[in-house]
C-alpha positions in Angstrom: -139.6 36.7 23.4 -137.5 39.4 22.5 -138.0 41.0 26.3 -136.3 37.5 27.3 -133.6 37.6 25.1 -132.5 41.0 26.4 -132.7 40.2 30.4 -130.5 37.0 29.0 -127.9 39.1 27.2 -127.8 41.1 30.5 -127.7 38.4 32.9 -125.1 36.8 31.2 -122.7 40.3 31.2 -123.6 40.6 34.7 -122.2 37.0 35.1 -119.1 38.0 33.4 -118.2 41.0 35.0 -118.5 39.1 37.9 -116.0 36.5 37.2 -113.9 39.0 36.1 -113.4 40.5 39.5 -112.5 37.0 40.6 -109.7 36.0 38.1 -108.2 39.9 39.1 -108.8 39.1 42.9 -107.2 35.6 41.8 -104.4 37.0 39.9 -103.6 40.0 42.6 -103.5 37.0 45.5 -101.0 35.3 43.4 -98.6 38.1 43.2 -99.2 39.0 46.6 -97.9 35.3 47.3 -95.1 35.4 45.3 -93.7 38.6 46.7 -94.2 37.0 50.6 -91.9 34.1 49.7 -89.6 36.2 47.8 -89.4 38.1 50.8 -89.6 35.2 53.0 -86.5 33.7 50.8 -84.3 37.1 51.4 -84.7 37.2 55.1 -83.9 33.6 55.2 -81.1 34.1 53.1 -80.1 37.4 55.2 -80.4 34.6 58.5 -78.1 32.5 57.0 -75.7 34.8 56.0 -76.0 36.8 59.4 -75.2 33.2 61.0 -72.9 31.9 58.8 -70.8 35.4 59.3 -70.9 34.8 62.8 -69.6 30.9 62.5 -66.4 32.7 60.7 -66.2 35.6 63.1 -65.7 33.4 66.0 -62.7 31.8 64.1 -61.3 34.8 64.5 -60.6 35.5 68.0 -57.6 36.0 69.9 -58.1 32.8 71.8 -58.9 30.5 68.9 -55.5 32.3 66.8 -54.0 31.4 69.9 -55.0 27.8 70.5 -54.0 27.4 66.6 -51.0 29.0 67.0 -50.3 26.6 69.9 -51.5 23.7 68.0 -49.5 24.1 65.1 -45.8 24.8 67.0 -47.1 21.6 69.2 -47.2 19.8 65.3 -44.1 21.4 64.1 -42.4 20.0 67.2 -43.9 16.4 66.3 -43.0 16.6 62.7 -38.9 17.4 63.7 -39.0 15.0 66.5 -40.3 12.4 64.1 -37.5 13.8 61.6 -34.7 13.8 64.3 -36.0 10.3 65.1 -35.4 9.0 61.5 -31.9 10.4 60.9 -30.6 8.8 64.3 -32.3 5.2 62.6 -30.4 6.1 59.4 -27.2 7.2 61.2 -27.2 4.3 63.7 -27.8 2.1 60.2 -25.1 3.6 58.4 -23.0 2.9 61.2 -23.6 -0.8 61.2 -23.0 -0.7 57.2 -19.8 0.9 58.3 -18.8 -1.4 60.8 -19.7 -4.5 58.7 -18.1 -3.5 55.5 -14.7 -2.5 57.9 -15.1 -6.0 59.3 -15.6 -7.4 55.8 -12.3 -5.5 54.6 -10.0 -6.9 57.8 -11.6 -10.6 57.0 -10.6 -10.5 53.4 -6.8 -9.1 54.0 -6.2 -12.3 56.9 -7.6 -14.4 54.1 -5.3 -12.8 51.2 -2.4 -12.0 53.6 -2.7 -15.9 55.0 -3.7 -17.3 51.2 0.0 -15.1 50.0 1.9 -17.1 52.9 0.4 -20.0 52.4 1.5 -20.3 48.6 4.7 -18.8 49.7 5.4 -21.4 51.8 4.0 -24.0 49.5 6.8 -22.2 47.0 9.8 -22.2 49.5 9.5 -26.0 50.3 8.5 -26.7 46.3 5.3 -28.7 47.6 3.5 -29.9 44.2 6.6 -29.1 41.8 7.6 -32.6 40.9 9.3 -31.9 37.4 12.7 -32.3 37.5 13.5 -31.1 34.2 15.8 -28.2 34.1 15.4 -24.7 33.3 18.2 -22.5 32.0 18.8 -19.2 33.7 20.9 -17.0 32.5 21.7 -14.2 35.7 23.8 -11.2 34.2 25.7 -8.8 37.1 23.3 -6.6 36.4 20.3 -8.3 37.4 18.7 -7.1 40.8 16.9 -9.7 43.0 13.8 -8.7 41.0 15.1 -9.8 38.0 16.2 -13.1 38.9 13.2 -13.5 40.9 10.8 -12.6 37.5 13.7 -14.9 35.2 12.9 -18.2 37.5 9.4 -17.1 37.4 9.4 -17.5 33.6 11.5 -20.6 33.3 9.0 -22.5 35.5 11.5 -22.6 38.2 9.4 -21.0 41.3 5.9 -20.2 41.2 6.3 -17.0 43.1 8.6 -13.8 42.5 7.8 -12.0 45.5 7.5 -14.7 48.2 11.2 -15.6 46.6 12.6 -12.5 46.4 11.0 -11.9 50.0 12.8 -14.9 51.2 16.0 -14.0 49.5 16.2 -10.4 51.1 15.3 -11.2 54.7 17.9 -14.0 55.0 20.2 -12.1 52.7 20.7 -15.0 50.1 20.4 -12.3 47.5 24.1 -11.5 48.1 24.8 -15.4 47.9 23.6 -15.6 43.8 26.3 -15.2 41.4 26.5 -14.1 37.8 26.7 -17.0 35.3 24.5 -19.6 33.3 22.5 -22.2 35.3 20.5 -25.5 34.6 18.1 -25.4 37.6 15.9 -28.3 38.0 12.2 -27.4 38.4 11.5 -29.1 41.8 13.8 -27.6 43.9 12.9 -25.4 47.0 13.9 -21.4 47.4 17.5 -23.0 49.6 18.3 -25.2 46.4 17.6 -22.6 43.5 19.7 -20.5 45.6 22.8 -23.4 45.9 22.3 -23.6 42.1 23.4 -19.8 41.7 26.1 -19.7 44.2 29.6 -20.4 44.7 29.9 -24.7 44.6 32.4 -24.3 47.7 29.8 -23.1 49.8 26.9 -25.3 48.4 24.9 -27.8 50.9 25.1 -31.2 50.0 21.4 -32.9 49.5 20.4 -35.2 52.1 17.6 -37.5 50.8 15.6 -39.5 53.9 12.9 -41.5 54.6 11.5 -41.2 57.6 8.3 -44.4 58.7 5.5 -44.3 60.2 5.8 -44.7 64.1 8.3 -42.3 64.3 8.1 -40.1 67.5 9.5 -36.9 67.6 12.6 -37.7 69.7 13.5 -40.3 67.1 13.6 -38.1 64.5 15.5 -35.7 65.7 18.5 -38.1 66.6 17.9 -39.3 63.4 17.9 -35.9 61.4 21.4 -35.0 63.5 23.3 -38.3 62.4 22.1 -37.6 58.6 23.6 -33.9 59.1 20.0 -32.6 58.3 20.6 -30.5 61.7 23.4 -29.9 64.0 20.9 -28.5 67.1 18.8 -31.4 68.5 17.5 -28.8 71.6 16.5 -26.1 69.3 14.9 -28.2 67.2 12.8 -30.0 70.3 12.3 -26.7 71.8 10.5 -25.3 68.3 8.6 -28.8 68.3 6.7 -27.5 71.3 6.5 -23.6 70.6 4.1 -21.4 69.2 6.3 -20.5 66.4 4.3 -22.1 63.7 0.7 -21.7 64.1 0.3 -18.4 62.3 1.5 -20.1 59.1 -0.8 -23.5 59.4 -4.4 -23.5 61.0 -4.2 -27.0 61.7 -1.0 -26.2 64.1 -2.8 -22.6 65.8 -6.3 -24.8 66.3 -4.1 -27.3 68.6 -5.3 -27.3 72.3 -2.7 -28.5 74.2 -3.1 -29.6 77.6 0.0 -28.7 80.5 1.0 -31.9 80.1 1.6 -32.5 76.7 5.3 -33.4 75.9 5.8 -32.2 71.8 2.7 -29.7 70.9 3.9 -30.8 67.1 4.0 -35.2 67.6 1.7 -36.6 65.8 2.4 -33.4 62.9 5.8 -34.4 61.4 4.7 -36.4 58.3 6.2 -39.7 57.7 7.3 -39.8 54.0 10.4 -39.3 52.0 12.4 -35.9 52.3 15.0 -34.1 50.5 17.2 -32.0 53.4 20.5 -30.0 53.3 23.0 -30.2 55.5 23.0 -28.0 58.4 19.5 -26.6 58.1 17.6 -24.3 60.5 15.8 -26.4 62.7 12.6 -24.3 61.8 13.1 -24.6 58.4 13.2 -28.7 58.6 9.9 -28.4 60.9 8.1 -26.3 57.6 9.0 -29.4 55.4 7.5 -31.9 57.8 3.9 -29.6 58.4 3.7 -28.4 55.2 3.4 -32.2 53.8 0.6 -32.7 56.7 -1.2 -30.3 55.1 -0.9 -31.5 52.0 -1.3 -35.4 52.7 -4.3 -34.4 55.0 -6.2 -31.6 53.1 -5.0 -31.8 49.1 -4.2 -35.9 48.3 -7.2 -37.9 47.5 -8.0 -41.4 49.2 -10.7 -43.8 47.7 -12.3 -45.1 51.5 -15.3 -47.5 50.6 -18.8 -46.6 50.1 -18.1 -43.2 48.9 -18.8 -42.3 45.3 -16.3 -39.8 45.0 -12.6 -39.2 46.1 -12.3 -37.6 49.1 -9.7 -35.9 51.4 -9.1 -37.0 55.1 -9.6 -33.4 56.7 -13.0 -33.5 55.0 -13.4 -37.1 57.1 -11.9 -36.0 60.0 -14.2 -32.4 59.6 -17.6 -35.3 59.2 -16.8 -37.0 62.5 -17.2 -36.4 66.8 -13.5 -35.9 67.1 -11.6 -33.3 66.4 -8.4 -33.0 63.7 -5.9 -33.1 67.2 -7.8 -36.3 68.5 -7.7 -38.5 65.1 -4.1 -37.2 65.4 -3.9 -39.2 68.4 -5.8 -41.8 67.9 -3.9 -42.4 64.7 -0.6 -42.8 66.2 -1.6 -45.2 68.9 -2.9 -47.5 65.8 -0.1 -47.0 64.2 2.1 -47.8 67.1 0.1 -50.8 68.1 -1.1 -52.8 65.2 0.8 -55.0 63.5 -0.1 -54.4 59.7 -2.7 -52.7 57.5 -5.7 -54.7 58.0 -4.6 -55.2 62.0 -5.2 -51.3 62.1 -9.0 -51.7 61.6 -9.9 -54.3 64.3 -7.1 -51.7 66.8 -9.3 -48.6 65.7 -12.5 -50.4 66.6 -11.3 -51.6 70.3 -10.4 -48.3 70.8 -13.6 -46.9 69.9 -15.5 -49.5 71.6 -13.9 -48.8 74.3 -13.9 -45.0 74.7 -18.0 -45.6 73.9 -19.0 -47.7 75.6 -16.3 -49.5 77.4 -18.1 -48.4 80.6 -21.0 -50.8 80.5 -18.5 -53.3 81.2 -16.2 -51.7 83.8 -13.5 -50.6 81.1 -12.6 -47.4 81.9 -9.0 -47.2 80.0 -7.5 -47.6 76.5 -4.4 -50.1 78.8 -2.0 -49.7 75.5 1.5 -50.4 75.7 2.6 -47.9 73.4 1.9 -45.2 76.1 3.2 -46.6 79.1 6.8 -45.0 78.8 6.2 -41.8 76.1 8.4 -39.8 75.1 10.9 -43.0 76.0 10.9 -46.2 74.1 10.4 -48.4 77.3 11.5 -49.0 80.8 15.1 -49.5 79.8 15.4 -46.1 78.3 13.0 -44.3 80.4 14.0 -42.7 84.0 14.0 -45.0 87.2 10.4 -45.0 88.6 9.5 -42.9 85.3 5.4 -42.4 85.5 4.2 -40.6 82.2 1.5 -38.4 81.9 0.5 -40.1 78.4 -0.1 -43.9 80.1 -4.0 -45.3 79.5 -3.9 -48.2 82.0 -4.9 -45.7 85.0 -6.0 -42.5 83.2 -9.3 -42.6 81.3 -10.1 -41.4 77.8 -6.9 -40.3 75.2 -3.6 -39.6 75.8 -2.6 -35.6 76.0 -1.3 -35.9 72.5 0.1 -38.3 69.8 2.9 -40.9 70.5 4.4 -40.9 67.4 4.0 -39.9 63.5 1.2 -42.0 61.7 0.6 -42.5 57.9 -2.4 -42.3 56.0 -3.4 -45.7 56.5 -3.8 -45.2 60.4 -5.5 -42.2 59.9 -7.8 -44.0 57.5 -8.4 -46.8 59.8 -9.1 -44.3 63.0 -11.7 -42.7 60.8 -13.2 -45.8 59.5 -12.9 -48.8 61.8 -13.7 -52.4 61.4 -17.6 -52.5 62.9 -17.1 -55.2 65.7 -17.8 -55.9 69.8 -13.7 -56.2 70.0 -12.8 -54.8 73.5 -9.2 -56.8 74.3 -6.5 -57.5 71.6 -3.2 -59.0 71.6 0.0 -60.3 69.6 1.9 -63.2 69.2 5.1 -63.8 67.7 6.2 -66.9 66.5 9.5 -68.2 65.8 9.8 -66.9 62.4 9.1 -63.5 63.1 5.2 -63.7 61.9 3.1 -61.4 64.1 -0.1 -63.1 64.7 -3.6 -60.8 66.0 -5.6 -61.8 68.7 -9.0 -60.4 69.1 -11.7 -60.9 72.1 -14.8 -59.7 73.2 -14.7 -60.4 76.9 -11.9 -60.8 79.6 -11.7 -64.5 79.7 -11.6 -64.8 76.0 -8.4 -62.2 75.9 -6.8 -64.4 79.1 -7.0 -67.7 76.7 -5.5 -65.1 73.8 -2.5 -63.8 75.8 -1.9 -67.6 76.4 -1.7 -68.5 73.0 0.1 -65.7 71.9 2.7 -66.3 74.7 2.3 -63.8 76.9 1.5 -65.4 80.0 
């Protein structure tokens, strides 16, 4: 038993010994591993490096600095073209600015320059003062124009210094104003503030007149001479169809008249109530007339039905097909052919039906009396075999201008006519001087008319 236990003991040493050797074979394996792949690892690493040093190398070469020095002039180029490009926008933009903000300066000094003369002139001719109370000026011999001017200024007589004392040095009234103490009424125009301050011997007499509607401009001048308003009836016909007037009023530049137009101004010359003085400048009796146009047509008020508000007739005139010259027109031949207020409505509208649509029934003409002769009152006063370039039985469409002055109720009734199928009219006079109105819609109908009205 003890013989057993002994071979045990040694097989089991043997055994261990045995296994021994294995782990150290084991262990030795292990390490040999471990120092392949390390090695392994640092020639792959050493590869990689190698290559990787290469990759940079070949960055390096004369060509490729070349081909990037290329490249990059090439970009620089781009990059100032692009910038060149840019400052020529901003330039040619800066230009435009420019040009804009010089044409914005040029517009703005016509409209301040033409604004000044417009209240200038609205000064000279005392449009819209209407108080006649009196102001007391006192003018020492001292005083320079500027002085006087700024004294009237603050007694309410004139509205503006330097249009007045403008006025007063270009005509050379200044030298006209004498020392002393003045009551000056408060409506008076630059020509009778200035007969106020001036020797009475010399002072114009006032020449009030009131000149109607239907007034051509031929009339008025023969009437103006025998009031003593004006002592040159050619200067003042010549300046009626000049140029001389439309820098001062739009409405006068804006007029397109034709060769054959007889006054460029009829139709302008306001009729209404005037204060003149004797022996004015023809041009400055023409102001007083186109000055009230413009404030009749532009600045009063008229209450035409169906508007809610007050309105002005430019602003009518500016809302319709025709234009301010050809309501001027069409004014005066209402005016010179109706026979009352209500009679201009029922003229308006043949005349508009027939420049509509007067075709559609072989009407090709206004045919109105009031035309046949212009500028001459009729056949009596007209030339032998006279044939006026304003008659509307042969030519078509409007006359080349107004016949005559009209008031605001023509104007209103050429911008608002009666609505009816009116194409003829007529009148009739009866014994007791009552002007009868004869409408029709057809020619047979306007033969039965100029019967009744005894005209045939």
């Amino acid at each position: 038993m003890s013989d057993n236990f002994y071979s045990d003991n040694n097989l089991n040493h043997d055994n261990d010994d045995i296994r021994s050797e294995e782990v150290q074979r084991y262990r030795q394996e292990r390490v040999n591993q471990f120092r392949l792949n390390i090695n392994s690892n640092e020639d792959t690493k050493a590869d990689a490096e190698s290559d990787f040093s290469d990759e940079i190398t070949s960055f390096s070469t004369e060509s490729t600095k070349a081909q990037i020095e290329r490249a990059s002039k090439k970009e620089l180029r781009r990059q100032k073209k692009e910038q060149r490009k840019i400052q020529r926008i901003k330039a040619n933009r800066n230009k435009r600015v420019y040009q804009m903000s010089g044409l914005v300066i040029i517009i703005m000094m016509c409209v301040i320059v033409s604004q000044f003369l417009v209240v200038g002139s609205n000064d000279f001719l005392a449009i819209k003062r209407e108080d006649d109370t009196e102001a007391k000026i006192v003018i020492e011999e001292t005083d320079s124009i500027d002085d006087i001017s700024a004294k009237l200024k603050a007694g309410g007589v004139i509205d503006s210094p330097v249009f007045f004392t403008l006025f007063s040095n270009i005509t050379g009234k200044s030298d006209d104003i004498d020392p002393g103490t003045y009551l000056i009424p408060k409506n008076k125009d630059y020509l009778g503030i200035i007969n106020y301050m001036r020797d009475l011997s010399v002072s114009n007499d006032t020449i009030t007149l009131q000149i109607t509607e239907g007034t051509s401009i031929p009339e008025l001048a023969e009437i103006l001479l025998d009031a003593g308003v004006i002592n040159d009836v050619d200067k003042f016909l010549e300046l009626c169809d000049s140029d001389e007037f439309d820098d001062e009023y739009d409405f006068v530049g804006a007029i397109d008249a034709p060769e054959d137009r007889v006054y460029k101004l009829e139709g302008y010359m306001f009729p209404d109530t005037y204060e003149f003085y004797a022996d004015e400048e023809p041009d400055v009796t023409i102001r007083r007339f186109l000055a009230n146009f413009q404030t009749k047509i532009y600045e009063t008020d008229v209450y035409p039905p169906g508007y809610m508000e007050p309105v002005t007739i430019g602003s009518l005139i500016d809302e319709s097909e025709y234009t301010l010259d050809e309501i001027v027109t069409m004014a005066s031949l209402v005016q010179a052919e109706a026979a009352n207020v209500d009679d201009m409505y029922n003229v308006s509208s043949v005349i508009n039906n027939r420049l509509d649509y007067g075709y559609l029934y072989s009407i090709h003409t206004l045919g109105l009396d009031c035309t046949a002769f212009y500028p001459y009152d009729d056949a009596e006063s007209a030339p032998e075999d006279y044939d006026s370039p304003y008659e509307t039985y042969d030519s078509e469409g409007l006359p080349p201008g107004a016949v005559c002055s009209a008031g605001s109720d023509a104007f209103m009734a050429a911008l608002e006519p009666n609505y009816t199928d009116y194409l003829y009219f007529c009148h009739g006079t009866d014994s007791d001087g009552v002007v009868t109105a004869y409408y029709a819609t057809n020619f047979s109908d306007h033969s039965a008319n100029l019967s009744a009205a005894g005209l045939q």
